[in-house]
Predicted model as a PDB file, atoms N, CA, C, CB and O in Angstrom, pLDDT in the B-factor column:
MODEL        1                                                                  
ATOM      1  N   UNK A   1       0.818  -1.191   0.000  1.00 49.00           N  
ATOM      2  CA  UNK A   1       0.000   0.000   0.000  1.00 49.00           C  
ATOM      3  C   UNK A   1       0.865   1.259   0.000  1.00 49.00           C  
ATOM      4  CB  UNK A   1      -0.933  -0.004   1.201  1.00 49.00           C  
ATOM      5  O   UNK A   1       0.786   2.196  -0.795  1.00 49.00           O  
ATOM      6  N   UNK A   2       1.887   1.089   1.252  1.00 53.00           N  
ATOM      7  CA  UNK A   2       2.470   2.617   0.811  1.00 53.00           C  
ATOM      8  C   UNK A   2       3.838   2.499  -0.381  1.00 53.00           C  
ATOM      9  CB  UNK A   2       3.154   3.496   2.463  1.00 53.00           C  
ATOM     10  O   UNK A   2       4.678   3.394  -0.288  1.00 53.00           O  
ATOM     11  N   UNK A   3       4.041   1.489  -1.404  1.00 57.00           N  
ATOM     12  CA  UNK A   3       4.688   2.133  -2.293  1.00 57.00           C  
ATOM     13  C   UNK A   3       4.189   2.425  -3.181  1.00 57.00           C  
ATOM     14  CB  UNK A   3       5.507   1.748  -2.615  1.00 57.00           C  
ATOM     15  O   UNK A   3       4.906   2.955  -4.031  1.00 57.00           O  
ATOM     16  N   UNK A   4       2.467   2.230  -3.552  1.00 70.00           N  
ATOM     17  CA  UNK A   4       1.586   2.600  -4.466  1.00 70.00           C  
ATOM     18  C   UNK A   4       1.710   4.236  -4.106  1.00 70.00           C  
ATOM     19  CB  UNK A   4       0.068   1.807  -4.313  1.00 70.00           C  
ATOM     20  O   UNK A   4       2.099   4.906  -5.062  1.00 70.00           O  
ATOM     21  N   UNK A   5       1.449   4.949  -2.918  1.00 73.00           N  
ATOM     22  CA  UNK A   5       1.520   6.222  -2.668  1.00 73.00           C  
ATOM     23  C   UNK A   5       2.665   6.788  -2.843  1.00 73.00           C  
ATOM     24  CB  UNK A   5       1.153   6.466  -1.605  1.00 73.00           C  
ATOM     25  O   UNK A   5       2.695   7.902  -3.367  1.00 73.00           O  
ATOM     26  N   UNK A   6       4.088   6.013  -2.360  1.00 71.00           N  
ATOM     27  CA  UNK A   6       5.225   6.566  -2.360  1.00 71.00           C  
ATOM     28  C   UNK A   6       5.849   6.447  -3.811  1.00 71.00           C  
ATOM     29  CB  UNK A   6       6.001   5.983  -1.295  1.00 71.00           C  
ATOM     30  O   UNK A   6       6.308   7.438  -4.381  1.00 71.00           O  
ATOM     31  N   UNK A   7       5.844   5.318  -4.321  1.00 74.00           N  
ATOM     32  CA  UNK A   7       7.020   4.781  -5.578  1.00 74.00           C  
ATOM     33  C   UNK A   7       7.847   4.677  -4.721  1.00 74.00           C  
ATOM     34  CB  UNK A   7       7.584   5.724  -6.943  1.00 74.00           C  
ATOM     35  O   UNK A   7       8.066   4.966  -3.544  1.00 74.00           O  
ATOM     36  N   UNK A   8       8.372   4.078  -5.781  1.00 83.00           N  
ATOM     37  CA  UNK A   8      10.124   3.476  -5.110  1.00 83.00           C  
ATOM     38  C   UNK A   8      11.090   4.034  -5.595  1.00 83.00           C  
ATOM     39  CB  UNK A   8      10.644   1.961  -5.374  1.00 83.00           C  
ATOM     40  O   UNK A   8      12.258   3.652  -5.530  1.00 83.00           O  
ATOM     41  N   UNK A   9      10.607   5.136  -6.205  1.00 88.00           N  
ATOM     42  CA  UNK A   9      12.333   5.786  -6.161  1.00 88.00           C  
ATOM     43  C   UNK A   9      12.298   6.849  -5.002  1.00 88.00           C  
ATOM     44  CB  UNK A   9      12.920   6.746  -7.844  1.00 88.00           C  
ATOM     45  O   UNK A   9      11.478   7.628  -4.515  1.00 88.00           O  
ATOM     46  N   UNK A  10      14.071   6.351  -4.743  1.00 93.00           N  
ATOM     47  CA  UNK A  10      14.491   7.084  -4.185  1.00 93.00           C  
ATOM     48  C   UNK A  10      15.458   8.184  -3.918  1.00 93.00           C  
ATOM     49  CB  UNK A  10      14.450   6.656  -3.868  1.00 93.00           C  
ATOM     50  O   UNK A  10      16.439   7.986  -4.635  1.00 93.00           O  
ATOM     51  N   UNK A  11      15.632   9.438  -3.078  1.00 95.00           N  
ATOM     52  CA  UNK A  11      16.788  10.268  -3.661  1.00 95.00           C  
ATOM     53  C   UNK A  11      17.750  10.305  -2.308  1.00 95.00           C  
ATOM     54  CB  UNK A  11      16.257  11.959  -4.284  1.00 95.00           C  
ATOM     55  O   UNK A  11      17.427   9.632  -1.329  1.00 95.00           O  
ATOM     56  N   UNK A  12      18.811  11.030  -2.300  1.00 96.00           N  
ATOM     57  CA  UNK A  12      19.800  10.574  -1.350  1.00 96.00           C  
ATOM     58  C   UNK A  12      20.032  12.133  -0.830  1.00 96.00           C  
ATOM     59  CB  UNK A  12      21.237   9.644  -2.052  1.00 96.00           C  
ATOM     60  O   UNK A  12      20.042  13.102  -1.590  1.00 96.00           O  
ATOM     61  N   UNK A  13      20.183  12.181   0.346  1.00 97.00           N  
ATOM     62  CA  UNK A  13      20.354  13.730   0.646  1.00 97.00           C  
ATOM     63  C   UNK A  13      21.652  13.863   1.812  1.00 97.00           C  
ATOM     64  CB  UNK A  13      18.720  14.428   1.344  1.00 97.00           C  
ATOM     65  O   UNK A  13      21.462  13.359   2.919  1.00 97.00           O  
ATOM     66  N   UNK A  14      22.557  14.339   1.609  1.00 97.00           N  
ATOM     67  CA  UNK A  14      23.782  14.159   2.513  1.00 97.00           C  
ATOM     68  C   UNK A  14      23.765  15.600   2.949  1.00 97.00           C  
ATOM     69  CB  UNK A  14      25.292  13.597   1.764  1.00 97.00           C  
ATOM     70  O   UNK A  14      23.769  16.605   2.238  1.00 97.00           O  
ATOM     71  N   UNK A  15      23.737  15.464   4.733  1.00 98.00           N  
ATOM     72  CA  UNK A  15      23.683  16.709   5.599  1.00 98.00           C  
ATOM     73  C   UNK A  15      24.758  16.520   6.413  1.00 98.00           C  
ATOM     74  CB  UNK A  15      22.386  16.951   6.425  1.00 98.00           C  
ATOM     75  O   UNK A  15      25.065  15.491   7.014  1.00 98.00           O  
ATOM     76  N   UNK A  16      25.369  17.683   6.396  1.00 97.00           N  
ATOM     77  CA  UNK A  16      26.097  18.095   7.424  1.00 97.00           C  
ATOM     78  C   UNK A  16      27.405  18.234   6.770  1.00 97.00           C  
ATOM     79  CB  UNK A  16      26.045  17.193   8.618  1.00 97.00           C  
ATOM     80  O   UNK A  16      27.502  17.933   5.580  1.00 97.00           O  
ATOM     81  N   UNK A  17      28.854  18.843   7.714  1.00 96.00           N  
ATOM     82  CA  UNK A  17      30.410  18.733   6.721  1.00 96.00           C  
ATOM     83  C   UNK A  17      30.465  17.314   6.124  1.00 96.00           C  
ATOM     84  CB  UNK A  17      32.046  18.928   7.762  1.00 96.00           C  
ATOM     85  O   UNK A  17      30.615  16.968   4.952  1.00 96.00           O  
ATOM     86  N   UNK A  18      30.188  16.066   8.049  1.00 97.00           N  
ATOM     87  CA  UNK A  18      30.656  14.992   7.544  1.00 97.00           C  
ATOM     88  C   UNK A  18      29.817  13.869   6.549  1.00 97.00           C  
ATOM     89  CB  UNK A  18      31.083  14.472   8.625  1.00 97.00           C  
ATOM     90  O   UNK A  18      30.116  12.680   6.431  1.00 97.00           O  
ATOM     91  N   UNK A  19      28.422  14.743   5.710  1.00 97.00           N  
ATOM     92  CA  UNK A  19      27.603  14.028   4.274  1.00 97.00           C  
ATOM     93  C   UNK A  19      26.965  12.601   5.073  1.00 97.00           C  
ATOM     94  CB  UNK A  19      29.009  13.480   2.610  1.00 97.00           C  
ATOM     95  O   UNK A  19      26.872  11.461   4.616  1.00 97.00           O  
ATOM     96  N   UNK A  20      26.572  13.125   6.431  1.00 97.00           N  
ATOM     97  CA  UNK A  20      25.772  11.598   6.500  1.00 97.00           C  
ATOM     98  C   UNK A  20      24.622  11.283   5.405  1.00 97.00           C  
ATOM     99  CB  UNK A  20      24.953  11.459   8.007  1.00 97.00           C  
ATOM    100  O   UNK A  20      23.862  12.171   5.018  1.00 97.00           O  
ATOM    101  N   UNK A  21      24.575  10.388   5.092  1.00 98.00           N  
ATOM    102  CA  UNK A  21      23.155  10.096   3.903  1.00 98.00           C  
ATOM    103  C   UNK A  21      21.998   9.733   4.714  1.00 98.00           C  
ATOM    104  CB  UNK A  21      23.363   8.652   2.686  1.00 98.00           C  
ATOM    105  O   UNK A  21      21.981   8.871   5.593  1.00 98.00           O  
ATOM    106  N   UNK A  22      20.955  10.538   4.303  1.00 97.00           N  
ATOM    107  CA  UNK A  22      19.469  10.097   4.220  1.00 97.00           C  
ATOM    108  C   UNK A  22      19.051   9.307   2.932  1.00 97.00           C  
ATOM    109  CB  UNK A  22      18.559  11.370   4.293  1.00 97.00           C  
ATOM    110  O   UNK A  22      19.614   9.627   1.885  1.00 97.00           O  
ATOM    111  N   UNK A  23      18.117   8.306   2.910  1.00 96.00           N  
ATOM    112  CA  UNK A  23      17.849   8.043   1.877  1.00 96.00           C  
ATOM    113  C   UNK A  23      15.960   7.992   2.199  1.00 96.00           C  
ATOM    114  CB  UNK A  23      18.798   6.735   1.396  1.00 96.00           C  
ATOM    115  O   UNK A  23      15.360   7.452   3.129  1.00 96.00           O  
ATOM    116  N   UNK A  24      15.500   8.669   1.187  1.00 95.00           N  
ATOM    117  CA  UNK A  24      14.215   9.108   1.482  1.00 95.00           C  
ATOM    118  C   UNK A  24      13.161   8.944   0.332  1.00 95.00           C  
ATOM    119  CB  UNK A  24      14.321  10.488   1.879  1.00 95.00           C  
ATOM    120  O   UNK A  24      13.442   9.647  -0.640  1.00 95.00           O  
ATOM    121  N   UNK A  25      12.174   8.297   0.211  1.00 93.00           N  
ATOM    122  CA  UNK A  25      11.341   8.429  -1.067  1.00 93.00           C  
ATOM    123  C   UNK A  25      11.164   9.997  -1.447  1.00 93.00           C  
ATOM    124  CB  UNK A  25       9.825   7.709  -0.840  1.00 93.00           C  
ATOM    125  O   UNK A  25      10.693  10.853  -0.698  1.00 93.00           O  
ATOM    126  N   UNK A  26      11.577  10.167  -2.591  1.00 93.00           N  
ATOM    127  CA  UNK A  26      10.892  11.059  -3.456  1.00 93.00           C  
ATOM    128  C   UNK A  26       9.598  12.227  -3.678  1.00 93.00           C  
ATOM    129  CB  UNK A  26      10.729  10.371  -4.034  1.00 93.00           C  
ATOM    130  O   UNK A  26       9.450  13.428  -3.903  1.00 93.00           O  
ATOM    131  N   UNK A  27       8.899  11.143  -3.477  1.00 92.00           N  
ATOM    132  CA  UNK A  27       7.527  11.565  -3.416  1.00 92.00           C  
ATOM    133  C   UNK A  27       7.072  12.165  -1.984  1.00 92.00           C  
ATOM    134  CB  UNK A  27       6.663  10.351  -3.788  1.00 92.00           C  
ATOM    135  O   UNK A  27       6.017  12.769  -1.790  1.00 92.00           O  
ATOM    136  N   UNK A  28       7.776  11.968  -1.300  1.00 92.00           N  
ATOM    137  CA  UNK A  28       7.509  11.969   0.380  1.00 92.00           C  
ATOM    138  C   UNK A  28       8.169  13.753   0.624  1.00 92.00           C  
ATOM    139  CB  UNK A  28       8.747  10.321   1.479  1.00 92.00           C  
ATOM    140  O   UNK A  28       7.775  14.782   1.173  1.00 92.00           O  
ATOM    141  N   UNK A  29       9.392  13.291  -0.173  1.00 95.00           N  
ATOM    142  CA  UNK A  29       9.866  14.733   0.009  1.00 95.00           C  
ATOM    143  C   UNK A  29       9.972  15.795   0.191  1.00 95.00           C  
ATOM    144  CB  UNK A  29      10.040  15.017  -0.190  1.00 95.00           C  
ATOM    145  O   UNK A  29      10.263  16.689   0.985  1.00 95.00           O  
ATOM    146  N   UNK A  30       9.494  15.383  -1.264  1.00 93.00           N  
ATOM    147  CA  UNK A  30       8.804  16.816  -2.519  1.00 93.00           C  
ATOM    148  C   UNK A  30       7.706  17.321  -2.293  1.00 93.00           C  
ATOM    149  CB  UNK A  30       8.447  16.464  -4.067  1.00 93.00           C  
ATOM    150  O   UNK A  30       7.315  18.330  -2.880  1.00 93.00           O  
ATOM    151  N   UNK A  31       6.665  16.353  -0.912  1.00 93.00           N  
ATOM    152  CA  UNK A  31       5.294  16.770  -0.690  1.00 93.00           C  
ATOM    153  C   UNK A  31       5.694  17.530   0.868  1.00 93.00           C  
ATOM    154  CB  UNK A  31       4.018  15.299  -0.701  1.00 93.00           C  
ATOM    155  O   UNK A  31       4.838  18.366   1.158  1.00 93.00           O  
ATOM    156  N   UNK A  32       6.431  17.449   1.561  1.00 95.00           N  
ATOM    157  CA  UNK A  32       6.659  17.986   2.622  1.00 95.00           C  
ATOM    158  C   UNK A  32       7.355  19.695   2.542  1.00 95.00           C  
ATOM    159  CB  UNK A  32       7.494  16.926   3.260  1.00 95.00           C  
ATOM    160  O   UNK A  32       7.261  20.512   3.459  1.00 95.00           O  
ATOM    161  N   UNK A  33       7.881  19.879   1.522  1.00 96.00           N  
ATOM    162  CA  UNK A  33       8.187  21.370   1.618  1.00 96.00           C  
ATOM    163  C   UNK A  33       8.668  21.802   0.204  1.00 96.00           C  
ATOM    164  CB  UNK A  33       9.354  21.705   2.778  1.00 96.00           C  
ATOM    165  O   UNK A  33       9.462  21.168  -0.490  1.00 96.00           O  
ATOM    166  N   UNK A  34       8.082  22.946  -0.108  1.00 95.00           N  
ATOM    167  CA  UNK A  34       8.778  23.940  -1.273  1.00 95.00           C  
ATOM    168  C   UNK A  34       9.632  23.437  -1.831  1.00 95.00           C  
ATOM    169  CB  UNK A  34       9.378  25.131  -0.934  1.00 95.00           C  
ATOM    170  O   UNK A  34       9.574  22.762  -2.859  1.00 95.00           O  
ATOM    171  N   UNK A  35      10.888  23.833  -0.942  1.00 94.00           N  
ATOM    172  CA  UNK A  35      12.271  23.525  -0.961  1.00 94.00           C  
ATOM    173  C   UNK A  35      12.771  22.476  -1.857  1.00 94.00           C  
ATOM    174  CB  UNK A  35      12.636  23.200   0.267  1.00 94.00           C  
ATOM    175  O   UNK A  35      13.580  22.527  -2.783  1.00 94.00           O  
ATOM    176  N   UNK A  36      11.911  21.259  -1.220  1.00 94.00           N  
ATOM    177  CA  UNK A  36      12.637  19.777  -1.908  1.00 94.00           C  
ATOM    178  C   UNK A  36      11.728  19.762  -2.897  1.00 94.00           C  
ATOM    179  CB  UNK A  36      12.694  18.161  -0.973  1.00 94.00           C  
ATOM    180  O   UNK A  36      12.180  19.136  -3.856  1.00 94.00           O  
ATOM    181  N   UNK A  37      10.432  20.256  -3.124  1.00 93.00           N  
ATOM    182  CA  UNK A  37       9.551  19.592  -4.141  1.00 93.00           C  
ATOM    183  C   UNK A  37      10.471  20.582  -5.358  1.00 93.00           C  
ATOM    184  CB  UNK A  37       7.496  19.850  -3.910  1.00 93.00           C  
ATOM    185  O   UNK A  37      10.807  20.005  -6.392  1.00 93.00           O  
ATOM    186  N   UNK A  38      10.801  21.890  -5.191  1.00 91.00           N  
ATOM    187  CA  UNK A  38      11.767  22.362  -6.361  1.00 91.00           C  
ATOM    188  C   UNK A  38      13.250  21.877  -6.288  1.00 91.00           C  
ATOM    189  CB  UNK A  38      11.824  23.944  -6.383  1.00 91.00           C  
ATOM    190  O   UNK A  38      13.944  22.143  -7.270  1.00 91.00           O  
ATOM    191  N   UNK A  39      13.736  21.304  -5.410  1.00 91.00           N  
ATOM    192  CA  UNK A  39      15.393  21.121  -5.968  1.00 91.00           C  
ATOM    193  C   UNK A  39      14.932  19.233  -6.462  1.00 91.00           C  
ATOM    194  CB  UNK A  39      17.145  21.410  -4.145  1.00 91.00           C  
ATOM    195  O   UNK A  39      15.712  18.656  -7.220  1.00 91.00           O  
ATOM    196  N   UNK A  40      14.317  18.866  -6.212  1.00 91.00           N  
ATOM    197  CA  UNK A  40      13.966  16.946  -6.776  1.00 91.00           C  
ATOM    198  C   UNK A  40      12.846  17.436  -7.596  1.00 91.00           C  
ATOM    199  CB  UNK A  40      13.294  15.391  -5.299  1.00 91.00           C  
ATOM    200  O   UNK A  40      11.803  16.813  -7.401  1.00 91.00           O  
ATOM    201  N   UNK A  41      12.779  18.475  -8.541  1.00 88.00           N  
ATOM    202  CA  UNK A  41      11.961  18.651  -9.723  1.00 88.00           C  
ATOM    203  C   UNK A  41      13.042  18.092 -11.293  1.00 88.00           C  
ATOM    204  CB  UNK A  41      11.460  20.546  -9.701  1.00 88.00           C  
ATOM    205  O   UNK A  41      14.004  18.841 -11.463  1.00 88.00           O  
ATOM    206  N   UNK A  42      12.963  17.270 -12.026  1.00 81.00           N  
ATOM    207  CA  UNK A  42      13.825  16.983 -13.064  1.00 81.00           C  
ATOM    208  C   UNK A  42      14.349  18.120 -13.986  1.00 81.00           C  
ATOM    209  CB  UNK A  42      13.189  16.057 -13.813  1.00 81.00           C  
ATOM    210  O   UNK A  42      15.558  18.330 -14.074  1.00 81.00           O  
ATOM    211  N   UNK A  43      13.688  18.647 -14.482  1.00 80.00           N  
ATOM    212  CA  UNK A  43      13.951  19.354 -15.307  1.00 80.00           C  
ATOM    213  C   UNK A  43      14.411  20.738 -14.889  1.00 80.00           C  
ATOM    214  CB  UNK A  43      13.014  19.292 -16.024  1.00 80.00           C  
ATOM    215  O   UNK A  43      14.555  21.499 -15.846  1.00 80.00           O  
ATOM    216  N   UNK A  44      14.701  21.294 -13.598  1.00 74.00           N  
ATOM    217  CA  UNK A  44      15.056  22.422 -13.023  1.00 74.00           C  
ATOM    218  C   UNK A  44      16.577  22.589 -12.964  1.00 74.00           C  
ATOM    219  CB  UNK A  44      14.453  22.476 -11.763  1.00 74.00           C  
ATOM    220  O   UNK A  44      17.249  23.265 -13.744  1.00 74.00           O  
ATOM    221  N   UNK A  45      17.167  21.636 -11.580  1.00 75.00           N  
ATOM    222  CA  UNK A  45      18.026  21.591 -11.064  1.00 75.00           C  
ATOM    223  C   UNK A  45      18.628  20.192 -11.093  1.00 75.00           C  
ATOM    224  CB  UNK A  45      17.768  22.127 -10.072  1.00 75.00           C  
ATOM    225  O   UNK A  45      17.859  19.233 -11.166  1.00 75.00           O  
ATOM    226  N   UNK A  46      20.216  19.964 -11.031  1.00 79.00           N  
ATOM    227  CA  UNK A  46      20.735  18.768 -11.313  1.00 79.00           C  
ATOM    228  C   UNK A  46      20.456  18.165 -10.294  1.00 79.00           C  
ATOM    229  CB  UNK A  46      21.990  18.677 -11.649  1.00 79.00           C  
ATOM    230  O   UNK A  46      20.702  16.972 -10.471  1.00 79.00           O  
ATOM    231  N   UNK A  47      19.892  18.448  -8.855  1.00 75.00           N  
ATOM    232  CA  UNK A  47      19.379  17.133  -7.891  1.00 75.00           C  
ATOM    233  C   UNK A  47      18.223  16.634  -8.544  1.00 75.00           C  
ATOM    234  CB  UNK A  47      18.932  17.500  -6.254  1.00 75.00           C  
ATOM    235  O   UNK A  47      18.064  15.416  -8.468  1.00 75.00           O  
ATOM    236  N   UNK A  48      17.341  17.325  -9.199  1.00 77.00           N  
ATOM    237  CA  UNK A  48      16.197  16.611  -9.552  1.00 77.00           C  
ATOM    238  C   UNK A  48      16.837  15.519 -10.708  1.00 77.00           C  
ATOM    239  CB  UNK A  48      14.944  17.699 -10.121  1.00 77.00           C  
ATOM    240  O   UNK A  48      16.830  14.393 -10.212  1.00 77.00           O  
ATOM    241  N   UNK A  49      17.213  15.516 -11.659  1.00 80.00           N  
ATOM    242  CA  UNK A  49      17.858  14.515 -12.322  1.00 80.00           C  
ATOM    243  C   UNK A  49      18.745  13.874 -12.120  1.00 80.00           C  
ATOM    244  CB  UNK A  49      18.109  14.711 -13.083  1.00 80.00           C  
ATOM    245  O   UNK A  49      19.123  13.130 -13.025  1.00 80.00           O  
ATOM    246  N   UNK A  50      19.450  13.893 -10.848  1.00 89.00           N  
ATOM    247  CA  UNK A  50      20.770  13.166 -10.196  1.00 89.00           C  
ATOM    248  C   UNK A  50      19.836  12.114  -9.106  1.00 89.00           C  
ATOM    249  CB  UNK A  50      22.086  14.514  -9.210  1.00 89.00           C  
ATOM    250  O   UNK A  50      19.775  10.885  -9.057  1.00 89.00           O  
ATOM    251  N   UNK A  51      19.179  13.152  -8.306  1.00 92.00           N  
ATOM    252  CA  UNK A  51      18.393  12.532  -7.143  1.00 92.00           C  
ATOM    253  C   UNK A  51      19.315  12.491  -5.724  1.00 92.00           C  
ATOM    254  CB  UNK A  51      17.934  10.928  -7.602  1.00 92.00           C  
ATOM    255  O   UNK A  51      19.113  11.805  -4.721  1.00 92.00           O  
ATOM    256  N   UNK A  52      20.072  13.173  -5.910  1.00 94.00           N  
ATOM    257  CA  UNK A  52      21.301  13.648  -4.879  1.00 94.00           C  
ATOM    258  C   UNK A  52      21.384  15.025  -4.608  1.00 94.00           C  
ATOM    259  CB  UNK A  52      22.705  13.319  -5.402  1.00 94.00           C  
ATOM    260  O   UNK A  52      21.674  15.802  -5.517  1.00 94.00           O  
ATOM    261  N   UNK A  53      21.095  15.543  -3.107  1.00 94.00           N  
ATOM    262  CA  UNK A  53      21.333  17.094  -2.735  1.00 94.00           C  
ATOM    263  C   UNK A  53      21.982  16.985  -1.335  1.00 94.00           C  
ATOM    264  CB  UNK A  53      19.830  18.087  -2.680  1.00 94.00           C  
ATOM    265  O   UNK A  53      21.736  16.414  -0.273  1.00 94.00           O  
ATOM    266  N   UNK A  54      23.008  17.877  -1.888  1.00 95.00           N  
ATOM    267  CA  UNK A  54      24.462  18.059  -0.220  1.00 95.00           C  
ATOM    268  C   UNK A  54      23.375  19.538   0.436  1.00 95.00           C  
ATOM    269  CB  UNK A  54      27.243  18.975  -0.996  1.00 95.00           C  
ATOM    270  O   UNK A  54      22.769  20.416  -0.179  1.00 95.00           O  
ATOM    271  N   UNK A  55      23.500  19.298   1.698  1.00 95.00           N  
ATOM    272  CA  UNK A  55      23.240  20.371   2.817  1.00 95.00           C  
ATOM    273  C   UNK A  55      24.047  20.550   3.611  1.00 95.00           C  
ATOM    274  CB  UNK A  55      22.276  20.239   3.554  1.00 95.00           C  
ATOM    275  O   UNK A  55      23.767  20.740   4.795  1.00 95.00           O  
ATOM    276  N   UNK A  56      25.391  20.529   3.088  1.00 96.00           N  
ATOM    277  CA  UNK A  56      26.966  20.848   4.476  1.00 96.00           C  
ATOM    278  C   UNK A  56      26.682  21.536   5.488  1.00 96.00           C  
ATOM    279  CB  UNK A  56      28.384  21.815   4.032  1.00 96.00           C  
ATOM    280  O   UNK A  56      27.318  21.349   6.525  1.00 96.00           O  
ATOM    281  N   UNK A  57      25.317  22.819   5.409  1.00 96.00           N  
ATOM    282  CA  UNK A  57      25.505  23.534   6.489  1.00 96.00           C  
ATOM    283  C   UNK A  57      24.503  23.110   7.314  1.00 96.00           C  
ATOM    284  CB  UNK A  57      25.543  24.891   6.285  1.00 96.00           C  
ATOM    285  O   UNK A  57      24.198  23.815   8.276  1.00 96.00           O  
ATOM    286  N   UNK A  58      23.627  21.513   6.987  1.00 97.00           N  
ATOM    287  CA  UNK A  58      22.621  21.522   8.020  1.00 97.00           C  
ATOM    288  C   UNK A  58      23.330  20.859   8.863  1.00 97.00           C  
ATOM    289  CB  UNK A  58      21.261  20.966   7.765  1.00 97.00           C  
ATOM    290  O   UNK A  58      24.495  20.541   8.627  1.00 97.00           O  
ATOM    291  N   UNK A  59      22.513  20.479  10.288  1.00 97.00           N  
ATOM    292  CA  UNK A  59      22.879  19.261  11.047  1.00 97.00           C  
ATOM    293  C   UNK A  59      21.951  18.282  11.142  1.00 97.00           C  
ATOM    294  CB  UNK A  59      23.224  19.529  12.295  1.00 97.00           C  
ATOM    295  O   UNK A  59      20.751  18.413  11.384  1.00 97.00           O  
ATOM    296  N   UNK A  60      22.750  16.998  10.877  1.00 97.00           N  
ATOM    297  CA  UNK A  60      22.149  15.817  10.502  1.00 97.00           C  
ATOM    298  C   UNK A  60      21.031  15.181  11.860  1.00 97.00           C  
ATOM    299  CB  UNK A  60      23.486  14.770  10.102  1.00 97.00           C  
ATOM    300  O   UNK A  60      20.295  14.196  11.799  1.00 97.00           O  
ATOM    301  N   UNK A  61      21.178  15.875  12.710  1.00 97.00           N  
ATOM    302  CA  UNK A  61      20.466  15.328  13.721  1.00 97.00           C  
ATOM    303  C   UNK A  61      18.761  15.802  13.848  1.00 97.00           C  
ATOM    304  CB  UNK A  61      21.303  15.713  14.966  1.00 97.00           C  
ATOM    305  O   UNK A  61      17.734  15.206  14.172  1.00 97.00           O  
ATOM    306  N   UNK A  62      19.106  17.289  13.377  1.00 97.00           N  
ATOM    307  CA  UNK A  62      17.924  17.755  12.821  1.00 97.00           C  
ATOM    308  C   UNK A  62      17.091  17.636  11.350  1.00 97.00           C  
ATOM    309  CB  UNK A  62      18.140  18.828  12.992  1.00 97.00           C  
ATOM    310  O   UNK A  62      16.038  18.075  10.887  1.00 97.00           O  
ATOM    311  N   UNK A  63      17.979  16.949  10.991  1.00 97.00           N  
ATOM    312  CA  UNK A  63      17.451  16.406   9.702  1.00 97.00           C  
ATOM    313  C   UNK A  63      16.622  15.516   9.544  1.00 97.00           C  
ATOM    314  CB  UNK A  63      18.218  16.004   9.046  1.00 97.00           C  
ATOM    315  O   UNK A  63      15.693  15.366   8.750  1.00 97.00           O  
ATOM    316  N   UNK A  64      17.324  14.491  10.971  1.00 97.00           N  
ATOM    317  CA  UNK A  64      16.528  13.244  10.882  1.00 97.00           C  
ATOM    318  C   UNK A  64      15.207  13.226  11.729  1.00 97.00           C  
ATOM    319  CB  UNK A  64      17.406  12.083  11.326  1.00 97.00           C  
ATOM    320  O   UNK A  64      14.244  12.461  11.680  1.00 97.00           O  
ATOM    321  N   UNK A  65      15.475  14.331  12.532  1.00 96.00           N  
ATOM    322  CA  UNK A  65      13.734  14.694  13.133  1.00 96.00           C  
ATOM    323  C   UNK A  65      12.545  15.011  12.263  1.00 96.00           C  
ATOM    324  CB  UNK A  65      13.683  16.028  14.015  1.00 96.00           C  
ATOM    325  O   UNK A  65      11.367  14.700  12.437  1.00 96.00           O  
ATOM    326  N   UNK A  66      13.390  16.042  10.800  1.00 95.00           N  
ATOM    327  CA  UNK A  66      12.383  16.052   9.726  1.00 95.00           C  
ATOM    328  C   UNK A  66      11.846  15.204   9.215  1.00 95.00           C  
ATOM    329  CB  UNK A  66      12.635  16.481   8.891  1.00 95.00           C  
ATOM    330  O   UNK A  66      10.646  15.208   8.938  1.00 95.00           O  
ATOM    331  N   UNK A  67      12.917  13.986   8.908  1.00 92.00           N  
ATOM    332  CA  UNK A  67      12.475  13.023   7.948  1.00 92.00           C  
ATOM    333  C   UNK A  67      11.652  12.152   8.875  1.00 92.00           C  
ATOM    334  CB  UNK A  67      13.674  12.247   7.140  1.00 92.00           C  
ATOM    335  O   UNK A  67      10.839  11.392   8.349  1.00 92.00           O  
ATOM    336  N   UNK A  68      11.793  12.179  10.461  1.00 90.00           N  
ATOM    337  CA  UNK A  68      10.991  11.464  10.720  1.00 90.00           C  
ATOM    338  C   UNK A  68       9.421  11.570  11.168  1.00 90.00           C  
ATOM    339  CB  UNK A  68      11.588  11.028  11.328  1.00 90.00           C  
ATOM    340  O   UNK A  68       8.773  10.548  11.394  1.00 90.00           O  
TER     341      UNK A  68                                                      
ENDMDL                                                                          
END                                                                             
């Protein structure tokens, strides 16, 4: 049921200096804020067609409160 909602692709998002990886559906993303639904848009920006975006200046700890 939820990969009918989600799909299965996924994009990779590395936060912080030391690039810990998130790996996060797509669709989940892009529906949670502005931000990601335009940088994981294809045709915009090379994360949307890579499916990879660095955030060096976030911290990964707060990252993972988002994603969760």
């Amino acid at each position: 049921m939820f990969s009918r909602r989600l799909g299965h692709q996924l994009v990779s998002i590395y936060v912080g200096p030391k690039r810990k990886q998130f790996s996060v559906h797509k669709k989940l993303i892009r529906s949670s804020a502005p931000f990601f639904d335009k940088a994981f848009q294809e045709n915009a920006f090379k994360e949307g067609a890579g499916g990879v975006l660095k955030l060096p200046e976030d911290h990964p700890v707060g990252f993972a409160l988002y994603v969760q």
